[in-house]
PDB file with SEQRES, HELIX, SHEET and CRYST1 records, atoms N, CA, C and O in Angstrom:
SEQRES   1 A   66  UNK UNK UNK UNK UNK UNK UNK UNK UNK UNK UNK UNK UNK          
SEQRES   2 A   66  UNK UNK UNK UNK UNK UNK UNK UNK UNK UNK UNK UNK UNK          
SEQRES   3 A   66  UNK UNK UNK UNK UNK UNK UNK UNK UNK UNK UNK UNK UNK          
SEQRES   4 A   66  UNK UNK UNK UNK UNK UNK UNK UNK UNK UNK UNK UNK UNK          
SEQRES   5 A   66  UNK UNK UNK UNK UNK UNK UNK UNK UNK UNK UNK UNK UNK          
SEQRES   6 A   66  UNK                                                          
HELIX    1 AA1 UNK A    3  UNK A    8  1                                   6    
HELIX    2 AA2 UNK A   15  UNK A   20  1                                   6    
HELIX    3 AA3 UNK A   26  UNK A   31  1                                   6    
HELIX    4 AA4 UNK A   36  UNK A   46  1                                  11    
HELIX    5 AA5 UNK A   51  UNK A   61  1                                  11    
HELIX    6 AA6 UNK A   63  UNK A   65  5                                   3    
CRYST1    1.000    1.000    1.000  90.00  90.00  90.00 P 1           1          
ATOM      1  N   UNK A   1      -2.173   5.570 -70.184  1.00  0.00           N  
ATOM      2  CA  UNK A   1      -2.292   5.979 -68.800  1.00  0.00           C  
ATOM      3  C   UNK A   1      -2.320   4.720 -67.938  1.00  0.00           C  
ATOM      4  O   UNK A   1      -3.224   3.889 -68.021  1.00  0.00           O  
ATOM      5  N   UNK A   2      -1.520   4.646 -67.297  1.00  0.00           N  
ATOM      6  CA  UNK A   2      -1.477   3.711 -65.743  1.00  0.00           C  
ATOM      7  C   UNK A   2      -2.646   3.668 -65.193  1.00  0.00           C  
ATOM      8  O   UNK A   2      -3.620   4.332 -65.549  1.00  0.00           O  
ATOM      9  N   UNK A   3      -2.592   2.721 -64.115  1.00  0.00           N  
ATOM     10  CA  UNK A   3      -3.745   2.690 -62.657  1.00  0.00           C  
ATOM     11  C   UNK A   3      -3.116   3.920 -61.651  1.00  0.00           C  
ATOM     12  O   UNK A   3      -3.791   4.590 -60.869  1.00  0.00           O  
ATOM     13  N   UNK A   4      -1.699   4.036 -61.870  1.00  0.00           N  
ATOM     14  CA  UNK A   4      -1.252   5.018 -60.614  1.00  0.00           C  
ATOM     15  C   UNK A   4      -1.330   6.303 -61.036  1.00  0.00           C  
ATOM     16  O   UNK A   4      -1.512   7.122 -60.135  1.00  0.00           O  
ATOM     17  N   UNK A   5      -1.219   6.846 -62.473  1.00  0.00           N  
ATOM     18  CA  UNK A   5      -1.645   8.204 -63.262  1.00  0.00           C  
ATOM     19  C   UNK A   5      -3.280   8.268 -62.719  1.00  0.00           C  
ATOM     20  O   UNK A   5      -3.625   9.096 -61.876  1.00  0.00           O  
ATOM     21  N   UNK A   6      -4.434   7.067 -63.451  1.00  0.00           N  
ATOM     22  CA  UNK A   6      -5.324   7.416 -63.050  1.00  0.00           C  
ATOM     23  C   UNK A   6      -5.769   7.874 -61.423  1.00  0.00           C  
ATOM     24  O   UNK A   6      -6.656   8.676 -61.134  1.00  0.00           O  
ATOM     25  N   UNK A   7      -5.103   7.307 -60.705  1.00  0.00           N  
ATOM     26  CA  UNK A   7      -5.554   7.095 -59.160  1.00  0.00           C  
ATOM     27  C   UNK A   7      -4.982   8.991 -59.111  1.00  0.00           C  
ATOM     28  O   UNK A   7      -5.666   9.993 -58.901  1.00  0.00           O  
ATOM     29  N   UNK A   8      -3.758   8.881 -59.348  1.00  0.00           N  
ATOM     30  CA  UNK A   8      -3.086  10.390 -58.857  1.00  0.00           C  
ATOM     31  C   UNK A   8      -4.096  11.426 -59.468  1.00  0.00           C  
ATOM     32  O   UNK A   8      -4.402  12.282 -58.638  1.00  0.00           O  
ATOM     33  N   UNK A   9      -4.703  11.585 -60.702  1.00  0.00           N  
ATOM     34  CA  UNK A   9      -5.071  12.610 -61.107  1.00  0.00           C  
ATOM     35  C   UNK A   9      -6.823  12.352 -61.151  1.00  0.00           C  
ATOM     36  O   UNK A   9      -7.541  12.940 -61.959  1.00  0.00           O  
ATOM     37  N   UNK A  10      -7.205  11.622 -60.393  1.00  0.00           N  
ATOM     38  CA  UNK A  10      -8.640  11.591 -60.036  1.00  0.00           C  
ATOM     39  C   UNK A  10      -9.463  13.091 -60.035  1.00  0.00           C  
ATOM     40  O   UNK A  10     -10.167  13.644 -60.880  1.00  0.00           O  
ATOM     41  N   UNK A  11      -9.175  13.337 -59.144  1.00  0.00           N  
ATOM     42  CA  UNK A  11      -9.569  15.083 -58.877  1.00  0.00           C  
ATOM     43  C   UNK A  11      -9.494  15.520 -60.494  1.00  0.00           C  
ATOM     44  O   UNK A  11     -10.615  15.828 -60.899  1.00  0.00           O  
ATOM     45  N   UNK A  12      -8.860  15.582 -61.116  1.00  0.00           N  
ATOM     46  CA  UNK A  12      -8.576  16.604 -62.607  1.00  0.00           C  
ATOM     47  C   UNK A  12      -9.435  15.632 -63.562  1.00  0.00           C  
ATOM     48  O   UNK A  12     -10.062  16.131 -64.498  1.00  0.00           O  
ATOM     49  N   UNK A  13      -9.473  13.868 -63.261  1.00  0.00           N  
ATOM     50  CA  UNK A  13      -9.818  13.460 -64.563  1.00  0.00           C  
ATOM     51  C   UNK A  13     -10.954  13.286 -63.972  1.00  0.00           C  
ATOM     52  O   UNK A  13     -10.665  12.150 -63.597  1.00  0.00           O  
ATOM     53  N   UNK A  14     -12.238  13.469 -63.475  1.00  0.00           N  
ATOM     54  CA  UNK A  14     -13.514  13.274 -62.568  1.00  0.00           C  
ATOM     55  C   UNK A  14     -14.423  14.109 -63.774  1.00  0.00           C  
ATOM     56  O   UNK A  14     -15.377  13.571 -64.336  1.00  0.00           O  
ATOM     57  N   UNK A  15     -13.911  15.694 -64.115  1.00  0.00           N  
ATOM     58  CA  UNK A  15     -14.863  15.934 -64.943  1.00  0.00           C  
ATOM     59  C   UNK A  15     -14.791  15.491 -66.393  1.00  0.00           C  
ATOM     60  O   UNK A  15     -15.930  15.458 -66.859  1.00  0.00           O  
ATOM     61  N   UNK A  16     -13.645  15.054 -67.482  1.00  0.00           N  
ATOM     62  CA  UNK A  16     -13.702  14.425 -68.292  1.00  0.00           C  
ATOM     63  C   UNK A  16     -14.848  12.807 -68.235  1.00  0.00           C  
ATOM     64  O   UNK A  16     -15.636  12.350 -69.062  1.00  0.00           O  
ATOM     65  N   UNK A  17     -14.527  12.450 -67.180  1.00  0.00           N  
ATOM     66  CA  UNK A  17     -15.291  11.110 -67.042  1.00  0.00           C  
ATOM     67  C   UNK A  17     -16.465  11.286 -67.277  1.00  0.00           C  
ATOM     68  O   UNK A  17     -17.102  10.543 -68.023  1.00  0.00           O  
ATOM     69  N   UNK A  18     -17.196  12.796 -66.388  1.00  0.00           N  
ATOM     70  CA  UNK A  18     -18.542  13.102 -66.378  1.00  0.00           C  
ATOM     71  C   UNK A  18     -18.883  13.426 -67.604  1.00  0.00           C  
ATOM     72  O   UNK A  18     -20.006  13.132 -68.014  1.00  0.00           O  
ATOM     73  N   UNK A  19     -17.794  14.216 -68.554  1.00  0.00           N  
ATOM     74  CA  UNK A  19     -18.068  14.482 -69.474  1.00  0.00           C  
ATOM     75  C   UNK A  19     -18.341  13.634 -70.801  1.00  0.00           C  
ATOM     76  O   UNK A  19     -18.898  14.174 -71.757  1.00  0.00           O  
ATOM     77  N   UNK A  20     -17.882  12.101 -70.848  1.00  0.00           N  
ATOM     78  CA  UNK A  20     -17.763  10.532 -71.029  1.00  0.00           C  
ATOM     79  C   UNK A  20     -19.033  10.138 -71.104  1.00  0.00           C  
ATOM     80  O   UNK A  20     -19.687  10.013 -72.140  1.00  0.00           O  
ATOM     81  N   UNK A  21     -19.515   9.869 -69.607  1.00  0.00           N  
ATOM     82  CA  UNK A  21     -20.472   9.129 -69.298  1.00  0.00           C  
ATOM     83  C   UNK A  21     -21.072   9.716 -67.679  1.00  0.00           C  
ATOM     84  O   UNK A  21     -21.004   9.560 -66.460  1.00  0.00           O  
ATOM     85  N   UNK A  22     -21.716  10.527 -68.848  1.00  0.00           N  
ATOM     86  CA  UNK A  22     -22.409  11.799 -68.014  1.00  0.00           C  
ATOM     87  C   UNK A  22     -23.548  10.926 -66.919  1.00  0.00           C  
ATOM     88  O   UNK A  22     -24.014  11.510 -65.940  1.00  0.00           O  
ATOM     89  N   UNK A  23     -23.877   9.590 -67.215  1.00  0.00           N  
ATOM     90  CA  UNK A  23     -25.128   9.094 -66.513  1.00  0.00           C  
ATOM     91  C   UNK A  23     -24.674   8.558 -64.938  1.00  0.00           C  
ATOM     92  O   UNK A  23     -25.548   8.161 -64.167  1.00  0.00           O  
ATOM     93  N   UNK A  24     -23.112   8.586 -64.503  1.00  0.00           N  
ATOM     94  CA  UNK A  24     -22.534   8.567 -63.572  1.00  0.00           C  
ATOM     95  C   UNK A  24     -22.506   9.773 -62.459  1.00  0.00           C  
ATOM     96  O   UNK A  24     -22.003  10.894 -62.532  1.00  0.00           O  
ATOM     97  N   UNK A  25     -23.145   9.206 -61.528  1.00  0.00           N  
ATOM     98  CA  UNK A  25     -23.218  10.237 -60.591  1.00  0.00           C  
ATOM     99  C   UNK A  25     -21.988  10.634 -59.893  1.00  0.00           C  
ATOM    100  O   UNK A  25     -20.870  10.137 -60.029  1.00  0.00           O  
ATOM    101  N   UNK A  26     -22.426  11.803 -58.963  1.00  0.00           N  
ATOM    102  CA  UNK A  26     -21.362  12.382 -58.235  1.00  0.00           C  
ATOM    103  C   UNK A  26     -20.764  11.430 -56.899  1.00  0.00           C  
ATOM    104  O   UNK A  26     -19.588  11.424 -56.535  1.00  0.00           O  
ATOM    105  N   UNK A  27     -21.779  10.710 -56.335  1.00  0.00           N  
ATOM    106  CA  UNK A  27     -21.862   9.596 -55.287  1.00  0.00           C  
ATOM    107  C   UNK A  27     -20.609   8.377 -56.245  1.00  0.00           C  
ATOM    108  O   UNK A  27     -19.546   7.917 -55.829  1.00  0.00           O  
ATOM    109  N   UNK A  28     -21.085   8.230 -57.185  1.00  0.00           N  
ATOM    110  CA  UNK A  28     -20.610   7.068 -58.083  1.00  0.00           C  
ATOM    111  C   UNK A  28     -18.538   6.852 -58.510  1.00  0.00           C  
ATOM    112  O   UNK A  28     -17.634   6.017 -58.487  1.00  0.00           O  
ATOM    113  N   UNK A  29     -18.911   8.721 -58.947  1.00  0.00           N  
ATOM    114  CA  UNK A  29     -17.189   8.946 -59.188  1.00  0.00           C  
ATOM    115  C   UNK A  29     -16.391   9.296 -58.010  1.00  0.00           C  
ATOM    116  O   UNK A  29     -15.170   9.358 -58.157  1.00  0.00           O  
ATOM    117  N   UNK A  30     -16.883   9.523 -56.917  1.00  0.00           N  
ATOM    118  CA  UNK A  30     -16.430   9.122 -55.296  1.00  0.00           C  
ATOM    119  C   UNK A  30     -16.576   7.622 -55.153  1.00  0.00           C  
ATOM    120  O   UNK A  30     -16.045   7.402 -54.065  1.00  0.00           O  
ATOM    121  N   UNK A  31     -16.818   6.961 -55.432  1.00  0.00           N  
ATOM    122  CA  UNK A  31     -16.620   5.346 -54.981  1.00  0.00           C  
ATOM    123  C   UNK A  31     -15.464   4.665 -55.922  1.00  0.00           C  
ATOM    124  O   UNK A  31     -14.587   3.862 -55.601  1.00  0.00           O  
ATOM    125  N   UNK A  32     -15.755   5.254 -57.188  1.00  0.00           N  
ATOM    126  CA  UNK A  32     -14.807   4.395 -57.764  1.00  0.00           C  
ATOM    127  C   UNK A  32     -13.003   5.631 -57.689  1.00  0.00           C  
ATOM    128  O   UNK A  32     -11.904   5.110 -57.885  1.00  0.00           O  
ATOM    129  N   UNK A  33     -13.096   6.592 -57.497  1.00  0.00           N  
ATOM    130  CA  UNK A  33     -11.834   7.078 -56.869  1.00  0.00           C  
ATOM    131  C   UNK A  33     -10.828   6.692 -57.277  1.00  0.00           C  
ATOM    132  O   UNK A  33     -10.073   6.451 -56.335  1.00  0.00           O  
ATOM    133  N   UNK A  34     -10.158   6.391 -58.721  1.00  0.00           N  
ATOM    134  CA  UNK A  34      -9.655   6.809 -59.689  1.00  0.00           C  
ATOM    135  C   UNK A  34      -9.148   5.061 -59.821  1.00  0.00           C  
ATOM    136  O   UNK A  34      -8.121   4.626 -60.342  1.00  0.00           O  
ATOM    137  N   UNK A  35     -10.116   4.400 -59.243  1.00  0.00           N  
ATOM    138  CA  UNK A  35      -9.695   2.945 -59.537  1.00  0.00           C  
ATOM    139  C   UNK A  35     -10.430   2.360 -61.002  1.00  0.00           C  
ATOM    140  O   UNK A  35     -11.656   2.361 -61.113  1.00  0.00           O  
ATOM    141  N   UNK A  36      -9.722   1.974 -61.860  1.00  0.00           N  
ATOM    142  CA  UNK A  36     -10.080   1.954 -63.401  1.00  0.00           C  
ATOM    143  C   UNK A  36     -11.301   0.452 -62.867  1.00  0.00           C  
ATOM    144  O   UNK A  36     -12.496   0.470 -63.162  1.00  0.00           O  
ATOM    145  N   UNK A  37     -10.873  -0.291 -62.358  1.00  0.00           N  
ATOM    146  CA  UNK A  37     -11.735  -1.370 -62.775  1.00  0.00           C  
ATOM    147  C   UNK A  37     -13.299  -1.317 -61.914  1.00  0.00           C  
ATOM    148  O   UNK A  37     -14.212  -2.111 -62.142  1.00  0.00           O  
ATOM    149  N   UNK A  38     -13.350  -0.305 -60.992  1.00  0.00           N  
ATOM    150  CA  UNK A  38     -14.658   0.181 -60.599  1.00  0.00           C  
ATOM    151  C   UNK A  38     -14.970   1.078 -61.567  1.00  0.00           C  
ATOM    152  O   UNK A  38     -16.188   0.930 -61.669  1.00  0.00           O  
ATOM    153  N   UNK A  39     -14.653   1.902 -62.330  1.00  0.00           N  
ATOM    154  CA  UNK A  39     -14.957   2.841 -62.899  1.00  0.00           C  
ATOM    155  C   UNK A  39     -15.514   1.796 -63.963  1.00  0.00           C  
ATOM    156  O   UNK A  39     -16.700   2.039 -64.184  1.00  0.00           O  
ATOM    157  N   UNK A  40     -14.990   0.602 -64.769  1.00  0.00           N  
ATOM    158  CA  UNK A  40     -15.152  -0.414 -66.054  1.00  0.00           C  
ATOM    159  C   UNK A  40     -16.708  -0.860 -65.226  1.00  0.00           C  
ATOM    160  O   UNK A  40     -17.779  -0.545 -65.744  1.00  0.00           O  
ATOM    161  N   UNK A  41     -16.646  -1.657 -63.834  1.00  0.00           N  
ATOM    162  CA  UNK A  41     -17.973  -2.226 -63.168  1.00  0.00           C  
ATOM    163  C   UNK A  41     -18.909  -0.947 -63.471  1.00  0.00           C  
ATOM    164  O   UNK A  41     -19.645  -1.254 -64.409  1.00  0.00           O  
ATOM    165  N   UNK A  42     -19.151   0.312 -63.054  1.00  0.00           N  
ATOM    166  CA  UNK A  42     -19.812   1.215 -62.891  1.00  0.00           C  
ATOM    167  C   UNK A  42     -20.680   1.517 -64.604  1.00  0.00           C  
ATOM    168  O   UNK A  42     -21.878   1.401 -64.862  1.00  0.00           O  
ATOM    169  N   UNK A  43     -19.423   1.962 -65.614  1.00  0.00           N  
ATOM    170  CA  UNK A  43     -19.760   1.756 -66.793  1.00  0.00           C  
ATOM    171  C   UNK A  43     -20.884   0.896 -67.131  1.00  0.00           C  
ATOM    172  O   UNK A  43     -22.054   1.278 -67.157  1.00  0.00           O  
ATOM    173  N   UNK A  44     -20.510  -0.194 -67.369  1.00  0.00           N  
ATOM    174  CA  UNK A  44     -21.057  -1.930 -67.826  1.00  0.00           C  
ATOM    175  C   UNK A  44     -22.360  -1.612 -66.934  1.00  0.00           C  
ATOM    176  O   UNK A  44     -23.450  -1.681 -67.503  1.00  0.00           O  
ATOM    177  N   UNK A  45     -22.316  -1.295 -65.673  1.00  0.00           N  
ATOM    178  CA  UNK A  45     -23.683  -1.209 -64.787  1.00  0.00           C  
ATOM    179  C   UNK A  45     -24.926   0.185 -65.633  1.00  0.00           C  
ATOM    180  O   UNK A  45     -26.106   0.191 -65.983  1.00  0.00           O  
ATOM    181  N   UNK A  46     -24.237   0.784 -65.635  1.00  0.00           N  
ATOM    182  CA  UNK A  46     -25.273   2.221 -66.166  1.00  0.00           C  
ATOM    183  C   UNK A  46     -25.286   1.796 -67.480  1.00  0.00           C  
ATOM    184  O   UNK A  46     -26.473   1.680 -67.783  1.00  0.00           O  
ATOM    185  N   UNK A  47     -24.664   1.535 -68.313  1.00  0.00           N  
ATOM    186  CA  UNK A  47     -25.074   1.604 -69.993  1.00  0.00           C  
ATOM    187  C   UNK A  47     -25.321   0.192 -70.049  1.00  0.00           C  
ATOM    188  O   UNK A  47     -24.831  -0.229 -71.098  1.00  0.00           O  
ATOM    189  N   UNK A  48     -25.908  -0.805 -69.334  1.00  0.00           N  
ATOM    190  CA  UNK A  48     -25.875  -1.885 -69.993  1.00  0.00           C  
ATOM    191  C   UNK A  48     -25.080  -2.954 -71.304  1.00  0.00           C  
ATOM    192  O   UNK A  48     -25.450  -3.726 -72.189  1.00  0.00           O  
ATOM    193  N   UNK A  49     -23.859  -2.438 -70.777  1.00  0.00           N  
ATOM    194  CA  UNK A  49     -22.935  -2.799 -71.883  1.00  0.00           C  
ATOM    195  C   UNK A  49     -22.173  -4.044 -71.740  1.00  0.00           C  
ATOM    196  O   UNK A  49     -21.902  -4.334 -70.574  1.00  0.00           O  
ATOM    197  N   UNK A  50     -21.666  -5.040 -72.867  1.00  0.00           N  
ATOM    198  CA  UNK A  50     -20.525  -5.824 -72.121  1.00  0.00           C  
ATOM    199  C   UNK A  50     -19.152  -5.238 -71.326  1.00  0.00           C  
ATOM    200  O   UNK A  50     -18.962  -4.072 -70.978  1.00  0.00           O  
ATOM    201  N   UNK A  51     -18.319  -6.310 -71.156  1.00  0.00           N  
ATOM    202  CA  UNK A  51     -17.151  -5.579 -70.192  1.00  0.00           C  
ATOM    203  C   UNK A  51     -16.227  -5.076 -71.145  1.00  0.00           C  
ATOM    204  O   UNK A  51     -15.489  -4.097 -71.035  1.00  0.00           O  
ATOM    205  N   UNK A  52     -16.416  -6.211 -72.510  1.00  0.00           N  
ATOM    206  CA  UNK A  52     -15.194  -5.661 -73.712  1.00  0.00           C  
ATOM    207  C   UNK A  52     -15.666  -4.282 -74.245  1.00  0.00           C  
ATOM    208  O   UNK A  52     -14.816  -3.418 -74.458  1.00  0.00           O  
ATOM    209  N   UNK A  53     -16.877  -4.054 -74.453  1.00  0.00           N  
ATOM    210  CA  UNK A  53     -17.338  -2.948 -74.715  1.00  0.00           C  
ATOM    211  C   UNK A  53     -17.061  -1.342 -74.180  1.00  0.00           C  
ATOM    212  O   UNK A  53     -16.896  -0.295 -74.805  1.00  0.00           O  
ATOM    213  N   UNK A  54     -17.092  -1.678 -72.647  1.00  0.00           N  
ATOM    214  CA  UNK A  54     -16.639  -0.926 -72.029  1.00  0.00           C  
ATOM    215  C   UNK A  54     -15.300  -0.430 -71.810  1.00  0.00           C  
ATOM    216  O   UNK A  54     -14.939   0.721 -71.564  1.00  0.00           O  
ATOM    217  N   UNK A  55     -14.547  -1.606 -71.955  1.00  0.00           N  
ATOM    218  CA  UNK A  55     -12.899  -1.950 -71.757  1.00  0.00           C  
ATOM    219  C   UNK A  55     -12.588  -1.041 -72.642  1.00  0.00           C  
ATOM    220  O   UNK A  55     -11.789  -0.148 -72.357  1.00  0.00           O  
ATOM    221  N   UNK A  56     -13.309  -1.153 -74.134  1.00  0.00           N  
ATOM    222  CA  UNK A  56     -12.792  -0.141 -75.122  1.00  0.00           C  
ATOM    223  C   UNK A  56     -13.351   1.011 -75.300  1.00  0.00           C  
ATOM    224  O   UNK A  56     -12.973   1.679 -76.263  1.00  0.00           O  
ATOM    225  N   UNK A  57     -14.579   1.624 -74.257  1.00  0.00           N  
ATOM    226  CA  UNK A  57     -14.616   2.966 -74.442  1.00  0.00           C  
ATOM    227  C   UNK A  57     -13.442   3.519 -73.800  1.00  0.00           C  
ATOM    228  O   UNK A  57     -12.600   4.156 -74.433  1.00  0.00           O  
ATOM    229  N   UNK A  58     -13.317   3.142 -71.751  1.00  0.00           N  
ATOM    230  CA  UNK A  58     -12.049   3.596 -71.339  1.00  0.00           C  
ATOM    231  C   UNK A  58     -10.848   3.570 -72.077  1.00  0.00           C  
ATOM    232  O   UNK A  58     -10.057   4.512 -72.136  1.00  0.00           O  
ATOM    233  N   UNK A  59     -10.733   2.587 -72.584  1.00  0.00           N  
ATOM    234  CA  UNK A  59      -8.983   2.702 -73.685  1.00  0.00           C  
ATOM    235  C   UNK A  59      -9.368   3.482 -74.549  1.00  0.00           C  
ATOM    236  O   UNK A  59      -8.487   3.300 -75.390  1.00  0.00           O  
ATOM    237  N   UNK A  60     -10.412   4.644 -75.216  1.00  0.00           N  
ATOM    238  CA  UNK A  60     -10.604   5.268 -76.405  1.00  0.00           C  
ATOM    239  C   UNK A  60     -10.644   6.889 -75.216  1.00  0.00           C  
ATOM    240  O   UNK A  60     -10.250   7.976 -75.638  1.00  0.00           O  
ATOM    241  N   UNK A  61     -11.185   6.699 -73.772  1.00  0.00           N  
ATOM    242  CA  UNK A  61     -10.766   8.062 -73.038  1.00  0.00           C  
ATOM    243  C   UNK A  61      -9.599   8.304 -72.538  1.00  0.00           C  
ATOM    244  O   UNK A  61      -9.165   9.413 -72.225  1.00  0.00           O  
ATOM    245  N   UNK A  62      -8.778   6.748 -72.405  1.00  0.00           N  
ATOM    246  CA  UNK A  62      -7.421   6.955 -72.255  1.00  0.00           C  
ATOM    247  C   UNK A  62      -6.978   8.117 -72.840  1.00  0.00           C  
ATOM    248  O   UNK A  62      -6.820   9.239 -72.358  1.00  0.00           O  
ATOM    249  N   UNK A  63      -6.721   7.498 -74.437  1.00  0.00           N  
ATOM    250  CA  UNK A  63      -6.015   7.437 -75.645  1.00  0.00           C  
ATOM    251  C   UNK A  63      -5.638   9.630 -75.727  1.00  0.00           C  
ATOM    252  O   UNK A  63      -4.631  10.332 -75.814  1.00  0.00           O  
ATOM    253  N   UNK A  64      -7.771   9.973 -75.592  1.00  0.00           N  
ATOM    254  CA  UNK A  64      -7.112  11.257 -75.675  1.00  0.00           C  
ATOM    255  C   UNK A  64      -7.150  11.880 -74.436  1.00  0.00           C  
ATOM    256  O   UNK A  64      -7.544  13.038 -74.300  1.00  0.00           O  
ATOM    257  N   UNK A  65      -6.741  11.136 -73.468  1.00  0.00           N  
ATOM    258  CA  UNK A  65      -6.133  11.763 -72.269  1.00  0.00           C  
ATOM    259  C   UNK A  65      -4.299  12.326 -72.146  1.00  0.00           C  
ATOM    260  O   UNK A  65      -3.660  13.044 -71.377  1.00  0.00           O  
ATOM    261  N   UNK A  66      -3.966  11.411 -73.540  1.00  0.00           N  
ATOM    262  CA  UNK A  66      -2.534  11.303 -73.369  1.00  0.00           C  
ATOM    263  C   UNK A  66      -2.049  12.399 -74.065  1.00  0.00           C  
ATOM    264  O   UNK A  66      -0.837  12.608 -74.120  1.00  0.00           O  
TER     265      UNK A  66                                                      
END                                                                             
């Protein structure tokens, strides 16, 4: 999945995300608005994770997005 797939299908992919990383609020997935690398900051911020860490959960929600 692209930055421009993600951006276009925000609205549809909002509840998978929640469903991801449920500790993301509703305020939260309105800010980052289908921009992957706020969504990676947001991640890394709530789970205390590194960025590679994170980098590879999104590439593992990609994967079965496709």
């Amino acid at each position: 999945m692209n930055k421009n797939q993600l951006k276009g299908n925000w609205m549809q992919l909002k509840g998978t995300v929640k469903e991801k990383w449920g500790d993301l609020t509703d305020d939260e997935l309105e800010q980052i608005a289908g921009n992957r690398d706020i969504l990676l900051g947001k991640i890394q911020e709530k789970y205390g994770i590194a960025q590679e860490e994170a980098e590879k959960q999104i590439e593992e929600w990609e994967k079965r997005l496709d």
